[in-house]
MIKOLFI-841046 format. One record per residue (C-alpha): residue number from 0; residue in one letter; x, y, z. Coordinates in nm, 4 decimals, m for minus. Each point is the difference from the previous one (the first is absolute). Example, Ala and Ser with C-alpha at 12.3 -4.5 7.8 and 13.67 -1.06 7.14 Angstrom:
<recs>
<rec nr="0" rest="A" xx="1.2300" yy="m0.4500" zz="0.7800"/>
<rec nr="1" rest="S" xx="0.1370" yy="0.3440" zz="m0.0660"/>
</recs>
This chain:
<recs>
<rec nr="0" rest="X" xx="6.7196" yy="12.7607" zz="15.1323"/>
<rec nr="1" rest="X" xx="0.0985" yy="0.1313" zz="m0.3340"/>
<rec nr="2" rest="X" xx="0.0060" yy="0.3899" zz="m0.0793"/>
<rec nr="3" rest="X" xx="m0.2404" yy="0.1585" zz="m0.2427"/>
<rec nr="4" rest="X" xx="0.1320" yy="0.0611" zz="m0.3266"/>
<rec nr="5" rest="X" xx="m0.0271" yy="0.3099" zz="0.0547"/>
<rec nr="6" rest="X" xx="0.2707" yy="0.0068" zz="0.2777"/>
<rec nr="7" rest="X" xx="0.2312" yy="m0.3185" zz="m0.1083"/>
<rec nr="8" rest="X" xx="0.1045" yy="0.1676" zz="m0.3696"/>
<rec nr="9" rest="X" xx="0.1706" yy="0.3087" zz="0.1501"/>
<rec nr="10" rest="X" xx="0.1007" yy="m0.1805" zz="0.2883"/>
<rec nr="11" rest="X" xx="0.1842" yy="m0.2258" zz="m0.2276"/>
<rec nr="12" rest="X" xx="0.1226" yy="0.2649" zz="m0.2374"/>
<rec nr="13" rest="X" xx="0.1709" yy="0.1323" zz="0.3298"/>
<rec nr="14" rest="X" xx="0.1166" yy="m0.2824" zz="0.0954"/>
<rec nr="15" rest="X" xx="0.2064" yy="m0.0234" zz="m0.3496"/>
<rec nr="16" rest="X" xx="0.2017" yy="0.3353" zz="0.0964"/>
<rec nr="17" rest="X" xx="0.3335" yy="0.0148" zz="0.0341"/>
<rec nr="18" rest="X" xx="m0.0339" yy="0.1981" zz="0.3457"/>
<rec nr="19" rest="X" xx="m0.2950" yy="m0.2201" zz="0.1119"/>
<rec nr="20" rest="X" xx="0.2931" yy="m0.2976" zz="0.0077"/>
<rec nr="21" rest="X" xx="0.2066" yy="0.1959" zz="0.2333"/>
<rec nr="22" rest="X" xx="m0.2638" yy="0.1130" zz="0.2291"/>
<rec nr="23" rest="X" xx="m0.2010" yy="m0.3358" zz="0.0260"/>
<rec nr="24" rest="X" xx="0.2235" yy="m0.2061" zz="0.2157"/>
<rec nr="25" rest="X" xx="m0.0402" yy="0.2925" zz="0.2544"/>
<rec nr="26" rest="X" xx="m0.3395" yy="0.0756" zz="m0.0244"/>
<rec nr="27" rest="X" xx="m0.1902" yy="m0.2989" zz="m0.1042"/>
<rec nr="28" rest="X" xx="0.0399" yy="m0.2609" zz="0.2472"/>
<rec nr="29" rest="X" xx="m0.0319" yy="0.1872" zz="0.2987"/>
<rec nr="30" rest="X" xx="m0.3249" yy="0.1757" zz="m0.1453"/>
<rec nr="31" rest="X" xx="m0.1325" yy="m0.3988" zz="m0.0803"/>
<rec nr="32" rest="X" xx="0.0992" yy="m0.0794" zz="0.3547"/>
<rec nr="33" rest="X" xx="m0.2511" yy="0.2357" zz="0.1484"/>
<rec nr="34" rest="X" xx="m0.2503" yy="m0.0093" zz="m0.2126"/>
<rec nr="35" rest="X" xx="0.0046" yy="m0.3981" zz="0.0565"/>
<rec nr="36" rest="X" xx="m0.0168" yy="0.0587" zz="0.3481"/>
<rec nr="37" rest="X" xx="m0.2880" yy="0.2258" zz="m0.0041"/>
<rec nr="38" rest="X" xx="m0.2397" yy="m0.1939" zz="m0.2755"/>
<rec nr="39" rest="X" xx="0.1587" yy="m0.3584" zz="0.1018"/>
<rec nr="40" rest="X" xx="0.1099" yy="m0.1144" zz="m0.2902"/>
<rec nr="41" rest="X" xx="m0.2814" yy="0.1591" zz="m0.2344"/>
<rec nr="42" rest="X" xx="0.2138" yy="0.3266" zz="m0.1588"/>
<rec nr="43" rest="X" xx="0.3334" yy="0.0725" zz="m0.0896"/>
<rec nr="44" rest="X" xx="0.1224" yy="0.2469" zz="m0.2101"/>
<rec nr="45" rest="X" xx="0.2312" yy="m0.2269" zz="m0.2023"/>
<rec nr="46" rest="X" xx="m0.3099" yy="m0.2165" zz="m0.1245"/>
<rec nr="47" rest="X" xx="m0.0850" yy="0.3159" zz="m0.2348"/>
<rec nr="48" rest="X" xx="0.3668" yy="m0.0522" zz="m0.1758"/>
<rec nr="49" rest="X" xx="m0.0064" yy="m0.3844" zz="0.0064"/>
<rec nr="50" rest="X" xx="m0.1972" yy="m0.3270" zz="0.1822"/>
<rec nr="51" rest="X" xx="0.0844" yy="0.0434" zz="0.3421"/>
<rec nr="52" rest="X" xx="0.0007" yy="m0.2837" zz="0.3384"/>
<rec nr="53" rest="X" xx="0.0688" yy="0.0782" zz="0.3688"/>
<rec nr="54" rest="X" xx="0.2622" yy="m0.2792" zz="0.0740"/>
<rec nr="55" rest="X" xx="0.0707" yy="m0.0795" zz="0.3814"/>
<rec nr="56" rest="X" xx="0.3178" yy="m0.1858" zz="0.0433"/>
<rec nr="57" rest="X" xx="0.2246" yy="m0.1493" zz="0.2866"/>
<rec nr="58" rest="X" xx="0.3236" yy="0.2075" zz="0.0944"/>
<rec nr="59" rest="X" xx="0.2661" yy="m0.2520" zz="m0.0968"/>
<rec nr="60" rest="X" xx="0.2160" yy="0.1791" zz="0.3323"/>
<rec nr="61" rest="X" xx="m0.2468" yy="0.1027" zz="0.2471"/>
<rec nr="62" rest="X" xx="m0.3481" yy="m0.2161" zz="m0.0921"/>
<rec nr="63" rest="X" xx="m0.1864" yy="0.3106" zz="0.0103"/>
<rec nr="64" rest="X" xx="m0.2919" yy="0.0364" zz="m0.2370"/>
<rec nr="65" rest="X" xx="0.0754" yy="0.2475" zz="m0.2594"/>
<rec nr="66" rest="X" xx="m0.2734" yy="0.1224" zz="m0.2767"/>
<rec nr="67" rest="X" xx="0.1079" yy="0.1214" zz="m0.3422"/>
<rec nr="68" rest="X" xx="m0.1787" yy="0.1562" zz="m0.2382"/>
<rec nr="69" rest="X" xx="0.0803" yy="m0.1591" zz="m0.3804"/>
<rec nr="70" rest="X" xx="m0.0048" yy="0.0249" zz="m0.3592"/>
<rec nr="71" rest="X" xx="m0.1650" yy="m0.3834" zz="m0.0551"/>
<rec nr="72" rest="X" xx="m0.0986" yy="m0.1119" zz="m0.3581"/>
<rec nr="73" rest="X" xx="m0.2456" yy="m0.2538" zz="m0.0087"/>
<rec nr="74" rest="X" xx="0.0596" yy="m0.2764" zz="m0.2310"/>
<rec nr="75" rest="X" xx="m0.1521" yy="m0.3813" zz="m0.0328"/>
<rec nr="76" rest="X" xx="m0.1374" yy="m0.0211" zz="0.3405"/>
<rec nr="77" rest="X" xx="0.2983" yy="0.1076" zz="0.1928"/>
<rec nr="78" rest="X" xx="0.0859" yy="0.3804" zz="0.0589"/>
<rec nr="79" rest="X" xx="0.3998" yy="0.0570" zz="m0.0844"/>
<rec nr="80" rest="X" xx="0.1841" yy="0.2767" zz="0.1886"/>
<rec nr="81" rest="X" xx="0.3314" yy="0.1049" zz="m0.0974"/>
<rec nr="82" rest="X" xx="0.2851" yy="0.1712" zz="0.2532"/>
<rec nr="83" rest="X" xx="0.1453" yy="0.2480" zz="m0.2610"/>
<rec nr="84" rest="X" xx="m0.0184" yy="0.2886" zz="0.2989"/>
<rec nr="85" rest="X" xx="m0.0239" yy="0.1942" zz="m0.2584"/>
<rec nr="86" rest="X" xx="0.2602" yy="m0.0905" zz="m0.2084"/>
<rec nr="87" rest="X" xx="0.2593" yy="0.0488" zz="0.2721"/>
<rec nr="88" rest="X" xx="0.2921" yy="m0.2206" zz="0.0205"/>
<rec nr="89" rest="X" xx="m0.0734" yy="m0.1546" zz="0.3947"/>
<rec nr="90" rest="X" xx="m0.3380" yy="m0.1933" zz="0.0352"/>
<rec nr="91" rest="X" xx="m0.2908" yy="0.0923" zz="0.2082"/>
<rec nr="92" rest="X" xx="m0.0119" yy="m0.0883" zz="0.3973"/>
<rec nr="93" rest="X" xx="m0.3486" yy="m0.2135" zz="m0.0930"/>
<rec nr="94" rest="X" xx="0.1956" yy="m0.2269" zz="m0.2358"/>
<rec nr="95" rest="X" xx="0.2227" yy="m0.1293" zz="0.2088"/>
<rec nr="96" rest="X" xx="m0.2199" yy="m0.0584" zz="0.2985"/>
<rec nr="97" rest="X" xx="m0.2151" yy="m0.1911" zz="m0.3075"/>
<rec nr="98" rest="X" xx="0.2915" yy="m0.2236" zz="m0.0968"/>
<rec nr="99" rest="X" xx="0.0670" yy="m0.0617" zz="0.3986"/>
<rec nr="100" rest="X" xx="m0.3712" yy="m0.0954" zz="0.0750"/>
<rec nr="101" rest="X" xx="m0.2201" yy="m0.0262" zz="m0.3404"/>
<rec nr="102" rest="X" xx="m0.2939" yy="m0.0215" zz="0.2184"/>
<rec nr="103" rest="X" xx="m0.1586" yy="0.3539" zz="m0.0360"/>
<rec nr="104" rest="X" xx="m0.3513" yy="0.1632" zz="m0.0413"/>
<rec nr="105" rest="X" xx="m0.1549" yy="0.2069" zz="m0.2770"/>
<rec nr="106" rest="X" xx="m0.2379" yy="0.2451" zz="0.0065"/>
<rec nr="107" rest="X" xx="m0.2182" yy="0.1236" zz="m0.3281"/>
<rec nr="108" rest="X" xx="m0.2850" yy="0.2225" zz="0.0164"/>
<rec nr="109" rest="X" xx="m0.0178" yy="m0.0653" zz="0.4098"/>
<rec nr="110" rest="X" xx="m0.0455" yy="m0.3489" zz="m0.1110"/>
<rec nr="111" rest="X" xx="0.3122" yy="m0.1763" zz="0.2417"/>
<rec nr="112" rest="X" xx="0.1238" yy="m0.3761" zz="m0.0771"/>
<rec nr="113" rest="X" xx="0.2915" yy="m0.2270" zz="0.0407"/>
<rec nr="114" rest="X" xx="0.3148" yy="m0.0610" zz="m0.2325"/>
<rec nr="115" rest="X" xx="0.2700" yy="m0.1841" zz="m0.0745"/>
<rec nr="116" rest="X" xx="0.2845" yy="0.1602" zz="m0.2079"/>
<rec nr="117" rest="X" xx="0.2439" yy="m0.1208" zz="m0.2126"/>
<rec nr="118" rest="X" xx="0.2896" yy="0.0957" zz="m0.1563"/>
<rec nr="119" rest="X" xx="m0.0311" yy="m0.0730" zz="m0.4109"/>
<rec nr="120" rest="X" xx="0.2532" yy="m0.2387" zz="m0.1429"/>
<rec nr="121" rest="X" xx="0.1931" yy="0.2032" zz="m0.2752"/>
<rec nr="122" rest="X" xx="m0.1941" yy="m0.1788" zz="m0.2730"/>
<rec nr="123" rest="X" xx="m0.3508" yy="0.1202" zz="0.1866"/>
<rec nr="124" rest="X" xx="0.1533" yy="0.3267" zz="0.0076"/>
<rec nr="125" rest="X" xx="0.0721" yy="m0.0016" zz="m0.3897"/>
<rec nr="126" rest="X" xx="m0.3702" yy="m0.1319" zz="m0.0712"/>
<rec nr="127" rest="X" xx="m0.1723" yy="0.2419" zz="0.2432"/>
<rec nr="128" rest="X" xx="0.2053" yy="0.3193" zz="m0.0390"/>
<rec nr="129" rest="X" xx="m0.1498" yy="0.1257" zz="m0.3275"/>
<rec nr="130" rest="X" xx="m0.3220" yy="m0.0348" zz="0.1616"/>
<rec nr="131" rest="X" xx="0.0832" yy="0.1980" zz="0.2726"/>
<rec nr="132" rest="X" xx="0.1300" yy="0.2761" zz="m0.1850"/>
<rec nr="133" rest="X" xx="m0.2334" yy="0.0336" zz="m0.2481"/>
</recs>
């Protein structure tokens, strides 16, 4: 589900804002998390600032199930995530249970299928990257 116009340019705009940076690690994720919960994988707030997926990975410790709301750009078939955590320096919990069990499942628009991840080679990186950014 994409946001009216309307809603997505000063969503974005906010986004941009020096205080929106420090507040969104905070506030964003958990909000995502609910509102995935209670639409199953139809709305998330983050999918007004950029293409958003539910991904459900392994726990690389305890093989629990654990559900993370994420930034995902789509791009020749494949959907490419990228565990920034916001530009902190330690990476998120759902990328290491990804590079202990690739298996995982992703949910767009409600719509849930299996995945396999994989890491990108540093030459894949250097193709894909500008892409990704853009």
């Amino acid at each position: 589900m994409t946001a009216p116009e309307w809603i997505r340019r000063p969503v974005q705009r906010m986004a941009s804002a020096d205080w929106f940076a420090d507040m969104a690690p905070r506030f964003v994720p958990p909000t995502d998390r609910a509102l995935n919960r209670l639409t199953r994988g139809r709305v998330m707030l983050s999918q007004w600032i950029v293409p958003s997926i539910s991904l459900t990975t392994t726990g690389a410790r305890t093989g629990q199930r654990r559900t993370t709301p994420l930034a995902a750009v789509p791009l020749r078939g494949a959907h490419y995530v990228v565990a920034s955590n916001f530009g902190r320096e330690r990476h998120p919990a759902w990328s290491y249970n990804l590079m202990a069990n690739p298996e995982a499942e992703m949910t767009i628009g409600g719509t849930t299928r299996q995945v396999h991840a994989e890491l990108l080679d540093p030459e894949d990186k250097e193709r894909v990257w500008p892409e990704l950014v853009a």
